[in-house]
N, C-alpha and C positions, 0 to 999 in steps of 0.2 A: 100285463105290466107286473114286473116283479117289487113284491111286498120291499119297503128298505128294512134292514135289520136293524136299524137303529130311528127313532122319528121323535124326537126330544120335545114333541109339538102335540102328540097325541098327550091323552090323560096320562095320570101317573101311576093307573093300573097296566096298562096297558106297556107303559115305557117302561114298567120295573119286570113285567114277563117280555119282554124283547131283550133287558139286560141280562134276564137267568139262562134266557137262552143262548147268549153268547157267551164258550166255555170261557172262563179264564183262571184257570186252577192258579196258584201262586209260582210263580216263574213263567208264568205262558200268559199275560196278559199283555199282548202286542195289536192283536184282531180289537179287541173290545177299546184301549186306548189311542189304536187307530180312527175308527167311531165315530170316540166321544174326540177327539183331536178335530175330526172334519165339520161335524156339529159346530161346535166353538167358534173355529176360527169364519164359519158364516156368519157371525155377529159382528156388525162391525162400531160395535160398542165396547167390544171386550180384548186386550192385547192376549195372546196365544204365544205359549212357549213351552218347552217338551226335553225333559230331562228322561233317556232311555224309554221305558213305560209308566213316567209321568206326567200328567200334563195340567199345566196351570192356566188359567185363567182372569184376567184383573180388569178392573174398570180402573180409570185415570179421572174422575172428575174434580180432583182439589177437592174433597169433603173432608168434616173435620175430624172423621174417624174411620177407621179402615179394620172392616172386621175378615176371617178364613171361616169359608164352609169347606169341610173336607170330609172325602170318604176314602174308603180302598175300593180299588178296582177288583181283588185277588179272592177267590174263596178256596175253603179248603179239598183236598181233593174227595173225587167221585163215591161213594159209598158203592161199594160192590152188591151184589139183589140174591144173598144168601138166605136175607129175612127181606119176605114182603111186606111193603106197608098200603095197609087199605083205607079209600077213604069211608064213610060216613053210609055213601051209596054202596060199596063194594067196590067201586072201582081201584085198579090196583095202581099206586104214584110208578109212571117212566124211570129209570135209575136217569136221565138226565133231561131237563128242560122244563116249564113250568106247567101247572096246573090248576087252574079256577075251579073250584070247587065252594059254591054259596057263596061265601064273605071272608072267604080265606084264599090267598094265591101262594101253592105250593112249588117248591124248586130250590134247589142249591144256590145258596148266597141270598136268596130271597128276603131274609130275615138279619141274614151278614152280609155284608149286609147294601144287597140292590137296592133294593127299597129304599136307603138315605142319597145312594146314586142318584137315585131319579128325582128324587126330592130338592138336590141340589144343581142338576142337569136343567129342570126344568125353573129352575127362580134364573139360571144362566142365560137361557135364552128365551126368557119373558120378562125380564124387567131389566129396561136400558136406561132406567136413572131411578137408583138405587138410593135410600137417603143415607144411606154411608160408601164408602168405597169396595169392597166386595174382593176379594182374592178366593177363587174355586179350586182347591184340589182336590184332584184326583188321581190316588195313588197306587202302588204297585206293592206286593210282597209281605202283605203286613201280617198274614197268619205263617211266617217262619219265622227265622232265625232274624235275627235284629239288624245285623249286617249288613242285611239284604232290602228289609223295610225301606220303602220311596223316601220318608220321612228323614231318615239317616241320611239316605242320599243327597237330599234337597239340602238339607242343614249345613253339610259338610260342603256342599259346592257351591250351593248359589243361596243363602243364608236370608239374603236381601228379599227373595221371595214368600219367607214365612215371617215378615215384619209384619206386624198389626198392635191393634189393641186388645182383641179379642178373639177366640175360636168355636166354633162349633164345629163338632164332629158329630155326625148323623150317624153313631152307633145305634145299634137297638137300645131302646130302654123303656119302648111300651109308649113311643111318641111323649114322653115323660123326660123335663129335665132334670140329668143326674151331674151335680156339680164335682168339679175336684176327681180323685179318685186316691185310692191308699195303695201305697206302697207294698212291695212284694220281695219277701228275700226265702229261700231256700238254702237250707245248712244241714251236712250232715256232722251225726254225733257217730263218734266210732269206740271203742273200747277195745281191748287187748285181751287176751287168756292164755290159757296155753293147752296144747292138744294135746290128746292121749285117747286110746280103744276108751269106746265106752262103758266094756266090761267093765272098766278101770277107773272110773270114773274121779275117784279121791286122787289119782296122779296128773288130773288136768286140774283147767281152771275157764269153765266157762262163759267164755264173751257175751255170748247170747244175754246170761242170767245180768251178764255185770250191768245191762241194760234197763235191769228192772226201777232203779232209783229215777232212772233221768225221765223216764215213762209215768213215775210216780209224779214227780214236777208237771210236766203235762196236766194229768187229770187233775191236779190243785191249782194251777193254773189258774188265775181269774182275769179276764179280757177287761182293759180299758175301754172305756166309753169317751171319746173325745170331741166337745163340741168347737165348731171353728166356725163364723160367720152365721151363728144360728142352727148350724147341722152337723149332727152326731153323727161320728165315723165310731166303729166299733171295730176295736184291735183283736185277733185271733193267732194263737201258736198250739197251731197242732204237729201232731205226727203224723206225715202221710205218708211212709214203708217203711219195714222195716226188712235188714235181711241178715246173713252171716249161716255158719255151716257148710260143708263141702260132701257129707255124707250119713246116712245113718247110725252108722256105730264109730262116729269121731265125734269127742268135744268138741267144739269149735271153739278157734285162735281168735275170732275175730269179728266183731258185731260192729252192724250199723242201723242207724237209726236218721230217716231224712226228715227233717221237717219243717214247715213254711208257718212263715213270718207274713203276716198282713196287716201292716201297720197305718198309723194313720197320719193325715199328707204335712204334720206339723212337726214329725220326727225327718230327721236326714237318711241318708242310705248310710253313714257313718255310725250316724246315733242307732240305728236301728240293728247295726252289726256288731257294735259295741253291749247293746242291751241282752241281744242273744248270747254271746258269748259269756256274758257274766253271769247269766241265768245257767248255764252249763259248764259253770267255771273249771267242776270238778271232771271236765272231760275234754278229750281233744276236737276242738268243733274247727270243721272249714266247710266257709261258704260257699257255695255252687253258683250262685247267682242271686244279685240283690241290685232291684231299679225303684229310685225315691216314687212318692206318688204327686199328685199335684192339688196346691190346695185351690180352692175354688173360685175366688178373687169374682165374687160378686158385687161388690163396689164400682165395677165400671160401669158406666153411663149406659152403653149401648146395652150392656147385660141386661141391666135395669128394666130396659124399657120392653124386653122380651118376656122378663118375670112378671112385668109389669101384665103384658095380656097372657099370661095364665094364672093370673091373682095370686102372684108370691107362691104360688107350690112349686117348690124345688126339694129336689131328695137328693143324698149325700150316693154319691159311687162308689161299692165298697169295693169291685172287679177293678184289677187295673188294666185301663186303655191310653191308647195313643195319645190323648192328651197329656199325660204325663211329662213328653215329649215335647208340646207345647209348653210346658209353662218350665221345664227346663230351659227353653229360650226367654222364657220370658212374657209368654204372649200364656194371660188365664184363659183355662178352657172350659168349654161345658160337654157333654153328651146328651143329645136331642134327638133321637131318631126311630122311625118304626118299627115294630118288633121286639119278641119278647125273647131277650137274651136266654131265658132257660130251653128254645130250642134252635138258636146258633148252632150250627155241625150240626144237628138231630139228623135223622134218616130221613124223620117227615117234618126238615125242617119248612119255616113260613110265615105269611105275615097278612093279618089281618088288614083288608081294602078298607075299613072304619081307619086305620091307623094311617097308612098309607094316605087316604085324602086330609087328614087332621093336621096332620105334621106338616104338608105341601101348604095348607092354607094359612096353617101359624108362620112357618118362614119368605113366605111370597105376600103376607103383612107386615110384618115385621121389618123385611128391606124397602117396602112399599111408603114406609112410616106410616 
């Protein structure tokens, strides 16, 4: 009898290594939300519907509140086995599929995040009366381009579907909820000179150096600390490249300088683009890309009563996620989910089976009341 590649019914170790083992690099997640589509729609508590390689999930019972558990189906692509990585015993990690190794399960997306997959898979088809209303996604494309993100998708066609009060999203965060998240903007500084041999160096003017002031503001620089609903987001503006010059013995014409904006979720993408640019008033800045963050709207009921069993510990998100998304609709979001975001993408990324059953038993209480 052949194994199913999918069984949303066994443990949640077990259903998070059948998830890593189905590829679904970002663009190619059809097989895996095939799947979790056929899973689903075997409930016949839950209404099923399927936007390209997205697929939603909803209970109907008239409750007075209706919350989203959401994850992405997508992980980033394969890491090629230039460098091996070993575990603990010697044995060396497969470049694809998962690995149990003691109290840790190794594998691509494992940590990006399968793990919240199955977490959310499995409260789908074990609990048929929810004490709130329950909308599951599971999404497509979310480690590319924005465009392409499920999320975007969903928003823009069928809107109706990401109505709620509230969201979770089972990002990693160490089974730890991380409320809100800050904002993100990238700006390059550019400067002007003018070329000449470098023999020559008094008949130019170089761009490179004209750099050195705006470099100096950086390291003076002192980051906001911004409290909002109890939790400190801390604002950060660095520099992270710098480039310019075309050869060894030319001044260079022309220096730039990129650097990111991480603000926090009480400023706008307007304010936040506006503040950059005055801080660099004395030079020509254009923005590359700048998306607000979300503040954390822990005054909802249902929130409440989730902070409520894990006795008020909540931590601010200072990484921006897909919830941002969310509360640009409107709907506050949290990030709940297993795994420790500092080895998302890793080579030997992965996700502790302690986190993994913690996370399953706080959200299958939680909609359990």
């Amino acid at each position: 009898m052949t194994q199913k590649l999918l069984n949303p019914h066994a443990d949640v170790v077990t259903l998070t290594a059948q998830l890593i083992d189905i590829p679904s690099v970002s663009g190619n997640e059809a097989q895996i939300a095939d799947l979790v589509e056929a899973e689903l729609s075997a409930c016949s508590w839950l209404t099923v519907e399927r936007l390209n390689n997205n697929v939603i999930a909803r209970t109907n019972l008239g409750r007075d509140s209706r919350v989203i558990i959401a994850g992405h189906l997508d992980t980033v692509p394969v890491a090629n086995n230039d460098k091996a990585v070993f575990l603990s015993a010697g044995q060396q990690l497969p470049v694809e599929g998962s690995t149990l190794s003691e109290d840790v399960l190794f594998g691509l997306g494992g940590c990006d995040m399968k793990g919240g997959v199955a977490v959310a898979l499995r409260a789908a088809v074990t609990i048929q009366e929810p004490v709130f209303d329950v909308t599951y996604i599971f999404y497509e494309c979310e480690e590319i381009e924005s465009t392409r993100n499920g999320l975007t998708k969903i928003a823009a066609q069928k809107p109706e579907w990401l109505a709620a009060d509230i969201a979770i999203l089972l990002e990693p965060s160490n089974a730890n909820i991380e409320a809100g998240c800050q904002g993100t903007m990238r700006a390059e500084i550019r400067t002007s000179g003018i070329r000449a041999h470098s023999a020559r160096a008094w008949m130019g003017k170089n761009a490179i150096h004209e750099l050195a002031e705006a470099l100096k503001l950086l390291s003076e620089y002192k980051s906001l600390s911004v409290e909002i609903d109890g939790l400190e987001y801390r604002e950060g503006l660095n520099a992270v490249a710098i480039s310019g010059g075309v050869a060894g013995n030319i001044i260079p014409d022309e220096g730039l300088l990129e650097v990111n904006f991480r603000y926090a979720p009480n400023r706008s993408a307007a304010e936040a683009e506006n503040f950059v640019k005055e801080f660099f008033k004395n030079y020509e800045v254009t923005v590359l890309d700048n998306v607000a963050g979300a503040l954390p709207g822990l005054d909802r009921p249902a929130l409440q009563s989730l902070i409520k069993m894990v006795d008020g510990k909540v931590a601010p998100k200072f990484g921006w996620t897909d919830v941002a998304r969310f509360s640009a609709m409107g709907v506050p979001a949290v990030n709940m989910g297993p795994g420790n975001p500092a080895v998302a993408h890793a080579r030997h990324e992965h996700v502790p089976l302690a986190q993994l059953i913690s996370c399953e038993e706080l959200v299958l209480s939680w909609l359990r009341g």
